[in-house]
DOLOPA-577130 format. One record per residue (C-alpha): residue in three letters; x, y, z. Coordinates in steps of 0.2 Angstrom, whole numbers, padded with zeros to 4 digits, always signed. Example, Ala and Ser with C-alpha at 12.3 -4.5 7.8 and 13.67 -1.06 7.14 Angstrom:
ALA+0062-0022+0039SER+0068-0005+0036
END
This chain:
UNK+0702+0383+0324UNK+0699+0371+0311UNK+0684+0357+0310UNK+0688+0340+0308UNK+0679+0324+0307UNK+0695+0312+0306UNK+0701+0303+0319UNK+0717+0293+0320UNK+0710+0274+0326UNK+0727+0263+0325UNK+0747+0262+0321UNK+0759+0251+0314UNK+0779+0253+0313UNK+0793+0242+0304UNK+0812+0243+0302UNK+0823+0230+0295UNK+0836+0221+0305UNK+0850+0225+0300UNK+0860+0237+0311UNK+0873+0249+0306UNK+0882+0257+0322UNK+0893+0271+0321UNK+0908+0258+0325UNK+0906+0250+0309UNK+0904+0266+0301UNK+0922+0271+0307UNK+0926+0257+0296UNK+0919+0266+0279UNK+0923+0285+0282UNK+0933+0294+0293UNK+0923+0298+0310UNK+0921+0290+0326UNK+0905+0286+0338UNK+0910+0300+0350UNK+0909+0312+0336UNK+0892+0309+0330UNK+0885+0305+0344UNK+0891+0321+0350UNK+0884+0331+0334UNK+0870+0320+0332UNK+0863+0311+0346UNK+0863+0294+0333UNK+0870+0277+0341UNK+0865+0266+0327UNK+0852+0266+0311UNK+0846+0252+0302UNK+0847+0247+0285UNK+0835+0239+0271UNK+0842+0223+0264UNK+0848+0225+0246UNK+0831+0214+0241UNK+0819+0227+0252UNK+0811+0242+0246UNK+0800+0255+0253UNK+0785+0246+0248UNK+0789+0231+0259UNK+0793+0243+0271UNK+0777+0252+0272UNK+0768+0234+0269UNK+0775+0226+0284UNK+0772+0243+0295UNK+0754+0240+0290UNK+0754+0220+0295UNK+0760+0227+0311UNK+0745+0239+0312UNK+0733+0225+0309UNK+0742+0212+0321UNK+0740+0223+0335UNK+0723+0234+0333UNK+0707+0224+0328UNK+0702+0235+0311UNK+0697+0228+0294UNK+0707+0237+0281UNK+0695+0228+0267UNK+0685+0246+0266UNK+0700+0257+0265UNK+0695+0267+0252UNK+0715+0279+0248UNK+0732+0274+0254UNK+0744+0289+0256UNK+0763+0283+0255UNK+0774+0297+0260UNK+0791+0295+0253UNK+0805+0301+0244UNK+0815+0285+0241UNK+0800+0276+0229UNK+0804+0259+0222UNK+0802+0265+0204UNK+0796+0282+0197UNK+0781+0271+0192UNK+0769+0261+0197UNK+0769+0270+0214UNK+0774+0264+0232UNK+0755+0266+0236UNK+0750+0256+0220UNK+0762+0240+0226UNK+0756+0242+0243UNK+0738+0240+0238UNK+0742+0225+0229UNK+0752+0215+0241UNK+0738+0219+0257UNK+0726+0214+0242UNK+0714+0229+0246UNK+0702+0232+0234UNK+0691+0248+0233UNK+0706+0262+0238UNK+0712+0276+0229UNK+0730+0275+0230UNK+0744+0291+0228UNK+0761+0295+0235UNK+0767+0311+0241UNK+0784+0317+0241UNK+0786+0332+0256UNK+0804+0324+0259UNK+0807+0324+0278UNK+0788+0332+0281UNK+0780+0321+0272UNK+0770+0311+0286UNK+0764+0329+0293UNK+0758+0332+0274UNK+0750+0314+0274UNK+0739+0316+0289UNK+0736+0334+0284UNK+0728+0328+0267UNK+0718+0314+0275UNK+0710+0325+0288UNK+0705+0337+0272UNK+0698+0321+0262UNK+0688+0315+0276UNK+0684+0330+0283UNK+0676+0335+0267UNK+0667+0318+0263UNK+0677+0312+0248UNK+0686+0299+0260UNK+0681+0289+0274UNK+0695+0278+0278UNK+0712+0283+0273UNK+0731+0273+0277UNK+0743+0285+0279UNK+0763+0279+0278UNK+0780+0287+0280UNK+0792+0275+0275UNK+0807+0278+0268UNK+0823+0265+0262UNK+0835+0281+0261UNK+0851+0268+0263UNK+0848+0266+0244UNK+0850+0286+0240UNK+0868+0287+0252UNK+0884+0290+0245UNK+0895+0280+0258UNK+0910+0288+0256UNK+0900+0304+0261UNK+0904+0304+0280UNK+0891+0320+0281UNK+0877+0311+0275UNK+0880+0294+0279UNK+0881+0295+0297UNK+0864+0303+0299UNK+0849+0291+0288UNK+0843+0275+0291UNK+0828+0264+0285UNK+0810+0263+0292UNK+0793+0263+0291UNK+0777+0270+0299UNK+0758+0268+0298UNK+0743+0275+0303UNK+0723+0272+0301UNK+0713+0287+0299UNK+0696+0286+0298UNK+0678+0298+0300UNK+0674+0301+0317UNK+0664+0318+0318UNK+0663+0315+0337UNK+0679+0311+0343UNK+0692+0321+0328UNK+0708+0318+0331UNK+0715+0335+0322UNK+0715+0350+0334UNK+0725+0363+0320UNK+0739+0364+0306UNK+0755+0376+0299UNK+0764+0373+0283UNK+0776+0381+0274UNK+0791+0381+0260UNK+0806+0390+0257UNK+0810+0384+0238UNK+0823+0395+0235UNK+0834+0387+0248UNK+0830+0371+0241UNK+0848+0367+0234UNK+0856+0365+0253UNK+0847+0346+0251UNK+0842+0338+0236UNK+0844+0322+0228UNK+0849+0323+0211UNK+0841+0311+0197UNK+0835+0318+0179UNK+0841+0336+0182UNK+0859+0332+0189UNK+0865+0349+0188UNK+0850+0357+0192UNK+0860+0365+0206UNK+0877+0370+0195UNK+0886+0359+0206UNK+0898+0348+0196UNK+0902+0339+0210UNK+0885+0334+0210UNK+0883+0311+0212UNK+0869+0307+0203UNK+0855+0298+0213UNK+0865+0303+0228UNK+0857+0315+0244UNK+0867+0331+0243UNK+0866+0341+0256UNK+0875+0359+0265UNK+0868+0352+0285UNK+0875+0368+0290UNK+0864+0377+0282UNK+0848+0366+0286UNK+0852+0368+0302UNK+0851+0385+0302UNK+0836+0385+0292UNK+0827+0372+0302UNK+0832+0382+0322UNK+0825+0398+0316UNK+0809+0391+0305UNK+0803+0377+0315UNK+0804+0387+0331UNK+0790+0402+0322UNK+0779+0390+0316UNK+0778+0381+0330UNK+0772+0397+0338UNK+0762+0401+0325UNK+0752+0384+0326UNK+0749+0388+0346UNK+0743+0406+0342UNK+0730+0398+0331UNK+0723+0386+0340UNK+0726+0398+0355UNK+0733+0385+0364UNK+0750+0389+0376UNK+0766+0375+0377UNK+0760+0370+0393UNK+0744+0365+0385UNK+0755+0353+0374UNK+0758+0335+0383UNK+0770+0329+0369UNK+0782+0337+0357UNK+0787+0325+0341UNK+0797+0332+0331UNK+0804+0326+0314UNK+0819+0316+0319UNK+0834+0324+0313UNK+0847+0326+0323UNK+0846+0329+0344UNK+0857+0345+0342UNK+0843+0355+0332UNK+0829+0346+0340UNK+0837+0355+0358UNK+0836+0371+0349UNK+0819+0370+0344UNK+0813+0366+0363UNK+0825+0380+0370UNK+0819+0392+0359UNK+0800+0386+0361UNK+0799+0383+0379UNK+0795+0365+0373UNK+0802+0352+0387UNK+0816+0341+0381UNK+0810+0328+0393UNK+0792+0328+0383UNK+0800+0324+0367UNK+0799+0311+0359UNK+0809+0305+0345UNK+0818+0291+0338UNK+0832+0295+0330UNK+0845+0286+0346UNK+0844+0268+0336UNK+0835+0273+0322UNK+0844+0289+0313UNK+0836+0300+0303UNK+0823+0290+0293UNK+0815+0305+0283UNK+0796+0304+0282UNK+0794+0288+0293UNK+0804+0298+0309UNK+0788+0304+0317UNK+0777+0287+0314UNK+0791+0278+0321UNK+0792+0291+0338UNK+0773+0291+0340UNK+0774+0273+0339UNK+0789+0272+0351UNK+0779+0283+0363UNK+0764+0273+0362UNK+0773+0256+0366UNK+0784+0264+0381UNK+0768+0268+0389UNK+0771+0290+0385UNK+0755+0292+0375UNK+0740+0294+0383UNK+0722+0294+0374UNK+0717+0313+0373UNK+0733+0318+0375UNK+0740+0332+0367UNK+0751+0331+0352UNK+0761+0345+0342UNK+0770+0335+0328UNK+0782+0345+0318UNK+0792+0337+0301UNK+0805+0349+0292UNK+0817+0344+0279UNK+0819+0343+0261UNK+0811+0358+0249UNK+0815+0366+0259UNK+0796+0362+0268UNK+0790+0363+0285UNK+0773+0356+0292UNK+0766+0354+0309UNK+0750+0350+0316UNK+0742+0348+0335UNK+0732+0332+0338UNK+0722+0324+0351UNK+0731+0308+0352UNK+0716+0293+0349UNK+0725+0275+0353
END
C-alpha cells in the first residue's frame, strides 16, 4: 500500500450557463432526446460562451473553492490544470490561471491525460508532496470541449459539454487522503479518439476535420467495459480492500451505458455512483471534480469515506485511485 502525506483540504466547481438540451440538438443533427438519453443517459450539457475559455473555467472553479472553504491560496506553491482543450498551445492554462488569482510563489504546468486527466492530477500531487518538493498543490479538470465539436457530427456532439473542477491538496502526514493508485495506457488503440491539430493525417484518415474530436465510440466502448473493469480489481487487490469496503464509486463520466457495465461487471452498486454526466455531458477531465463535488453538495460524501475514482478516455489511458474522502 502506498504512503501518503497529501491530503485533499477543499473543492471548487464551475460551469457556464448556457444549456444545450438534447431538444435543440434535434435542431442541428439528426437525433432525438429519446435516443441519446437511451444510449447515453445525457439530458442536457452546457456550453462555454464563445468569449470563455478553459482558463476562466478552471479560475472561476477555484473562486468557488475559496468562497466556500476558509483557505488562503497565497502559499500555493504548483497549480496542476488538467485539460485537453488549452486556450493556446502556449502560455499554458495553468500560467493564465496564476495570473488572474494573482498567486505568486507556484509552479505552474498542464497535463493532458484527455478524459483521465484529474486521476493523473491528483496522482502527481500526492507524489510531489509526498516526496517534499510540494506542499500545497491546486489541482483542476476543466475542459471547454464545445470548442473541439464538429456540430454536424451527431456522434460526438451529443455526448461533451463544458466544465470545471477544483481541488486543494495539501501536506497532511497525519490524515492523507490517498489510500492507493492504478494506471495504464493502450497507445496503440489511440486512433479510435483523437483530436487532430499539427499531424492531421496522423491516423490515415482523409476524412479526418482538422481541430475536430474524432472518435470510433464503438470501439471505446469496448475498450473502456473490459479495461476499466480489470483495473478496478487490480486497484482493490492492492490495497487489499473488497467492493464492500468501497462507500462511493466515481467514475469518469462518460456515458451511463458503460458506466452500468463497469458496476455489473465489478460488483460496484449503481446506486453508489456518482456522476454527473445527466445535465452536464461528458466534460472530459473535469467529469469526476464535477461528481465529487455534486456528491458533496447533495449531502452523499461523508468525511472518511471511502472513494474509488476511475477516469478513462482519450490515449487510450486509464487511471484510478482509492481515497479517503477529507471535506
Amino acid at each position: 500500500m502506498n504512503t501518503s502525506k497529501a491530503r485533499i483540504t477543499a473543492i471548487g466547481s464551475y460551469v457556464p450557463e448556457t444549456k444545450l438540451t438534447n431538444h435543440e440538438l434535434e435542431k442541428l443533427v439528426e437525433t432525438n432526446d429519446e435516443w441519446i438519453v437511451q444510449r447515453t443517459g445525457i439530458k442536457e450539457r452546457r456550453i462555454a460562451l464563445s468569449t470563455e475559455f478553459t482558463s476562466d473555467i478552471s479560475t472561476k472553479a477555484v473562486e468557488n473553492l475559496m468562497e466556500r472553504f476558509d483557505k488562503s491560496l497565497d502559499d500555493v506553491d504548483m497549480i496542476i490544470v488538467c485539460t485537453m482543450t488549452p486556450d493556446f498551445k502556449t502560455p499554458s492554462v495553468s500560467a493564465l490561471v496564476q495570473a488572474k488569482l494573482g498567486l505568486k510563489n507556484t509552479g505552474a504546468i498542464d497535463l493532458n491525460a484527455a478524459c483521465s486527466g484529474f486521476a493523473y492530477g491528483l496522482h502527481i500531487a500526492n507524489g510531489l508532496i509526498t516526496s517534499g518538493l510540494n506542499k500545497k498543490i491546486l489541482v483542476i479538470g476543466a475542459e471547454t470541449f464545445s470548442k473541439i465539436l464538429d456540430y454536424s457530427d451527431r456522434s460526438t456532439c451529443i455526448l461533451f459539454g463544458d466544465g470545471g473542477g477544483a481541488v486543494l491538496v495539501e501536506y497532511d502526514e497525519d490524515h492523507p487522503s490517498f489510500i492507493e493508485t492504478h494506471m495504464g495506457t493502450n497507445g496503440e488503440l489511440a486512433h479510435n479518439l483523437y483530436c487532430t491539430d499539427l499531424s492531421n493525417q496522423m491516423f490515415g484518415n482523409e476524412l479526418a476535420v482538422n481541430g475536430f474530436v474524432n472518435q470510433n465510440g464503438r470501439e471505446v466502448y469496448k475498450w473502456a467495459v473490459n479495461t476499466v473493469p480489470k483495473g478496478v480489481t487490480a486497484l482493490l487487490d492492492k490495497a487489499d480492500y473488497e467492493t464492500n469496503d468501497v462507500d462511493w464509486f466515481v467514475p469518469h463520466s462518460a456515458n451511463l451505458r458503460i458506466i452500468e457495465s463497469i458496476c455489473n461487471r465489478t460488483g460496484l452498486p449503481l446506486e453508489k455512483t456518482i456522476y454527473s454526466l445527466e445535465y452536464l455531458g461528458n466534460t472530459s477531465a473535469a467529469s469526476i471534480p464535477l461528481s465529487l463535488d455534486k456528491g458533496l453538495r447533495e449531502g452523499k460524501l461523508k468525511p472518511d469515506d471511502k472513494l474509488l475514482l476511475y477516469g478513462f478516455g482519450g490515449g487510450l489511458t486509464h487511471a484510478g485511485m482509492l481515497i479517503h474522502w477529507s471535506i
